[in-house]
Structures are given as structure tokens and as C-alpha cells.
N, CA and C atoms as an extended XYZ file, in Angstrom:
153
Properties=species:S:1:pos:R:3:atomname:S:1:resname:S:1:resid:I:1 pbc="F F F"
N        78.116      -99.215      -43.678 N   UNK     1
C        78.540      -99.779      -44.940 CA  UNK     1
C        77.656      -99.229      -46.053 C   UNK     1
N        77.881      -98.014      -46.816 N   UNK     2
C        77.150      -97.578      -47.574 CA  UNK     2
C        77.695      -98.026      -48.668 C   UNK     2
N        79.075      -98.275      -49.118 N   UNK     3
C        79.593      -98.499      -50.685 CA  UNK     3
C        80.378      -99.929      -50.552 C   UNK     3
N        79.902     -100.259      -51.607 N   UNK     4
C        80.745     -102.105      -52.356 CA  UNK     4
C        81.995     -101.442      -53.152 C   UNK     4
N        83.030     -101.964      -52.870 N   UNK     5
C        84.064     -101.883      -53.831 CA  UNK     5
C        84.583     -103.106      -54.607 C   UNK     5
N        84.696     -102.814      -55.104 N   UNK     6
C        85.713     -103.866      -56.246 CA  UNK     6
C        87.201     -103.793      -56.331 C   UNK     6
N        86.966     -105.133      -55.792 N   UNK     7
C        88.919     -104.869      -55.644 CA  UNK     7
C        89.834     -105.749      -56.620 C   UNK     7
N        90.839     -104.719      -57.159 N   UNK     8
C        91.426     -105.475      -58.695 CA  UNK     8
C        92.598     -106.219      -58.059 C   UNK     8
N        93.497     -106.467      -59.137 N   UNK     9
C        94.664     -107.393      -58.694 CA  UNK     9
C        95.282     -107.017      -58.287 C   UNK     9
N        95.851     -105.417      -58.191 N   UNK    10
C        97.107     -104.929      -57.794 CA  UNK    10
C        96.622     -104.768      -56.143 C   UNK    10
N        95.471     -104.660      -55.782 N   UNK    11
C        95.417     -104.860      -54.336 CA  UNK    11
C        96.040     -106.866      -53.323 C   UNK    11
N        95.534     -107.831      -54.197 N   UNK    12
C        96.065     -109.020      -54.266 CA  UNK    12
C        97.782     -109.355      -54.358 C   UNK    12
N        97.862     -108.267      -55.642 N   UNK    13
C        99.608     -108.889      -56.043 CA  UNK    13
C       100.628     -107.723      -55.006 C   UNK    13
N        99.714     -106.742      -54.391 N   UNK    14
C       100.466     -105.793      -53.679 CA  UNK    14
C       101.216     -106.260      -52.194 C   UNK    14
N       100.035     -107.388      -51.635 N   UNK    15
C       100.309     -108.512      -50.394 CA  UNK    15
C       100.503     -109.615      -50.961 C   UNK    15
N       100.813     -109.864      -52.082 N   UNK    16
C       101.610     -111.317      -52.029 CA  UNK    16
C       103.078     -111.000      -52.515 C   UNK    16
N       103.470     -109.675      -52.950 N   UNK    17
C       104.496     -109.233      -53.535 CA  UNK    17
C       105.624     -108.395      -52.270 C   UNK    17
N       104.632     -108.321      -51.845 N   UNK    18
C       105.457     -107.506      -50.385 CA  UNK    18
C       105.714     -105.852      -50.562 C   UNK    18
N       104.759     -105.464      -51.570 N   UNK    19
C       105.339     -104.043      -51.994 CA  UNK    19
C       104.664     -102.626      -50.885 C   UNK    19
N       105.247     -101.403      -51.176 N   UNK    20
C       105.167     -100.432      -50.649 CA  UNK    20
C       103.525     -100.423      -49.930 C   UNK    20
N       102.660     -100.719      -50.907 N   UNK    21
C       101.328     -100.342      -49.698 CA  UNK    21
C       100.944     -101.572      -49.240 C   UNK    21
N       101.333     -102.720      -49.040 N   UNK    22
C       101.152     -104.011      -48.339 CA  UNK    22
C       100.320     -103.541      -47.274 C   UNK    22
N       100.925     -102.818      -46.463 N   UNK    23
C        99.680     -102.680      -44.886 CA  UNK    23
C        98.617     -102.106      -45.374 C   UNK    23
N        98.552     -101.201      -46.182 N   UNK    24
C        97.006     -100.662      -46.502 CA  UNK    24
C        95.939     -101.440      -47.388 C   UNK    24
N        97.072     -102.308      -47.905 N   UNK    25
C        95.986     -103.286      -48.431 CA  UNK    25
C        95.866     -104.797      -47.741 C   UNK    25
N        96.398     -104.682      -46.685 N   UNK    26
C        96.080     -105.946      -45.566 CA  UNK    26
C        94.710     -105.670      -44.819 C   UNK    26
N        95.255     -104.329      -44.680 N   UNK    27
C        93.956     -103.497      -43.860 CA  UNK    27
C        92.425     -103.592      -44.542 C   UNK    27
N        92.084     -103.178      -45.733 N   UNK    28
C        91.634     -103.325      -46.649 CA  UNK    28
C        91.319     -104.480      -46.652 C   UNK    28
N        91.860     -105.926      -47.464 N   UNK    29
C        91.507     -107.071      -47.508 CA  UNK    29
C        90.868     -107.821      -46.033 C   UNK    29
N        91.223     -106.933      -44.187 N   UNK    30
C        90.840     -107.452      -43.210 CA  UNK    30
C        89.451     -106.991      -43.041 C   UNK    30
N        89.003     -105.450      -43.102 N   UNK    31
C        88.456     -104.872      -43.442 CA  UNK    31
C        87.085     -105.636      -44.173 C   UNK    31
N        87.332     -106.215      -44.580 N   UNK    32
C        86.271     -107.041      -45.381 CA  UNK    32
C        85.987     -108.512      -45.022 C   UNK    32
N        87.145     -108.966      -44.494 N   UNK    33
C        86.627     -110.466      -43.764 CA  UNK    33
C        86.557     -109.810      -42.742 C   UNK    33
N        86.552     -109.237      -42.078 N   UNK    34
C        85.507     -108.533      -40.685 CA  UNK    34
C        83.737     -108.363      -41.124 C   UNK    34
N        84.185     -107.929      -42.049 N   UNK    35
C        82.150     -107.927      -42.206 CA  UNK    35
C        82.187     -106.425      -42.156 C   UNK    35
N        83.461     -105.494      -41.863 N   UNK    36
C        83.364     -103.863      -41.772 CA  UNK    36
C        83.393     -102.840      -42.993 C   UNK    36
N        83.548     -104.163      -44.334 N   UNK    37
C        83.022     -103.587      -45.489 CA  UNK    37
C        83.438     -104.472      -46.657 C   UNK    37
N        82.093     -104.319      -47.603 N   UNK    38
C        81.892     -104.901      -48.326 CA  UNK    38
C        82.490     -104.426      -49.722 C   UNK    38
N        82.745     -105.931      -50.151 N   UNK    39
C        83.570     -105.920      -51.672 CA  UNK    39
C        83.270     -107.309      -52.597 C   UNK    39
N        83.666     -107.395      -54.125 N   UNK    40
C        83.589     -107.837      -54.571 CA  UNK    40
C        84.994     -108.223      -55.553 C   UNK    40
N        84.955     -109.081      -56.080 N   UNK    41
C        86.169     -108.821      -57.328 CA  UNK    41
C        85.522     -109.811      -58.391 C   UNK    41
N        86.295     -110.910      -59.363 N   UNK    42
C        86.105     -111.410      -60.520 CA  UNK    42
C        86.977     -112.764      -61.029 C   UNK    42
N        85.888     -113.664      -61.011 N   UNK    43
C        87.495     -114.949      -61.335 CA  UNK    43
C        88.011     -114.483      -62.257 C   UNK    43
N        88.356     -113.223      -63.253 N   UNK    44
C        89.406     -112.858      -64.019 CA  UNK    44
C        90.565     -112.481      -63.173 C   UNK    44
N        89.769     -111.518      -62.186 N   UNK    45
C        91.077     -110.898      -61.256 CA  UNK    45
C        91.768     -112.386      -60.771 C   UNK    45
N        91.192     -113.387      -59.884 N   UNK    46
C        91.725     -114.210      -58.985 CA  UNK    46
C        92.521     -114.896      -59.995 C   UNK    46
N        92.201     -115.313      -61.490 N   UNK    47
C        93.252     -116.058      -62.610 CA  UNK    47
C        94.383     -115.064      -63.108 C   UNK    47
N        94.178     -113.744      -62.705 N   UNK    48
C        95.181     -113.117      -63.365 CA  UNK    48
C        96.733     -113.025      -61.899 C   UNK    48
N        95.957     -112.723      -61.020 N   UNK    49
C        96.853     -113.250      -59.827 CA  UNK    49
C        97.379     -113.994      -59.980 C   UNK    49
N        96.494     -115.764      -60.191 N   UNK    50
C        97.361     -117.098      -59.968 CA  UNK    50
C        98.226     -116.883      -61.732 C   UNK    50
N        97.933     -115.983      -62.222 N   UNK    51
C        99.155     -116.735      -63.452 CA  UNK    51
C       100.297     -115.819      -63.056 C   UNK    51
């Protein structure tokens, strides 16, 4: 785990929307509740999701 990413909304609205890269960003979002890499995001991102 050398790099933190920051992950914006369109990775969020991409799996709740059902769109074209859904698996790569499931992967991605698992990827990170595994502990196999680290990320961050922003309660702007998580409020811009919920609106």
C-alpha cells in the first residue's frame, strides 16, 4: 500500500446508479474495506451523493 486515493462521487453514484463501470468500482470500494488499499473522500462528496 504505497498510495491513498481519494475517491469522488462518481465512483459512489457509479454503484448506486448501476452504470457501465459498476464492477470496477465495486472492486475498488471492496478493495478498501479489505484493508488492500487505502482511501479517503469528504462529507462534501458523501452530501453530494445523498442529494
Amino acid at each position: 500500500m504505497d498510495k491513498i486515493i481519494f475517491i469522488d462521487a462518481n465512483i459512489f453514484l457509479e454503484v448506486a446508479l448501476g452504470d457501465k463501470k459498476t464492477k470496477e468500482c465495486k472492486k475498488l470500494l471492496n478493495n478498501v474495506n479489505d484493508g488492500q488499499s487505502q482511501a479517503y473522500t469528504s462529507d462534501f462528496i458523501i452530501y453530494s451523493c445523498l442529494f
